[in-house]
C-alpha positions, 0 to 999 in steps of 0.5 A: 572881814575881807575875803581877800586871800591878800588878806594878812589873816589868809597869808599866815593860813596859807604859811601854817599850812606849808609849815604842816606839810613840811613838819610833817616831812612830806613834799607837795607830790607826796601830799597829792598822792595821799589825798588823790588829787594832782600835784599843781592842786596842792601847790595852788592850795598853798600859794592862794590861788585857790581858796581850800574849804573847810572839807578840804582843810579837814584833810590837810588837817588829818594828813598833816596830824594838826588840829583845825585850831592850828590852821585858824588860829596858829595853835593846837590847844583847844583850852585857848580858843575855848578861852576866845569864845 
């Protein structure tokens, strides 16, 4: 498995996660502002240039009302990963 944020699993992450934050009719500030960090930080988190560990996704995840399924696998139904395992 690559580490690589090059990697095309870490590419569709990284687009899942502009996609929630867009369906969730928030902006890269507003996303900051709620989580308290600065604007640049989410921006990195979205472009890869900074790798987002699981304690952080878990807020993206609650911010944006997404399930973790969602970010990894690019659905929201528990009952398909269940199926995978």
């Amino acid at each position: 498995m690559s580490g690589s944020v090059y990697s095309d699993q870490y590419q569709a992450f990284l687009q899942r996660l502009k996609a929630a934050r867009r369906a969730a009719g928030l902006t890269q500030r507003d996303v900051a502002t709620c989580l308290n960090v600065p604007q640049s930080y989410v921006s990195k988190c979205e472009s890869g240039e900074r790798r987002i560990d699981v304690i952080e996704l878990t807020k993206f995840a609650e911010l944006y009302q997404q399930s973790l399924d969602y970010f990894a696998y690019g659905h929201n139904d528990a009952a398909d990963s269940q199926k995978r395992d």
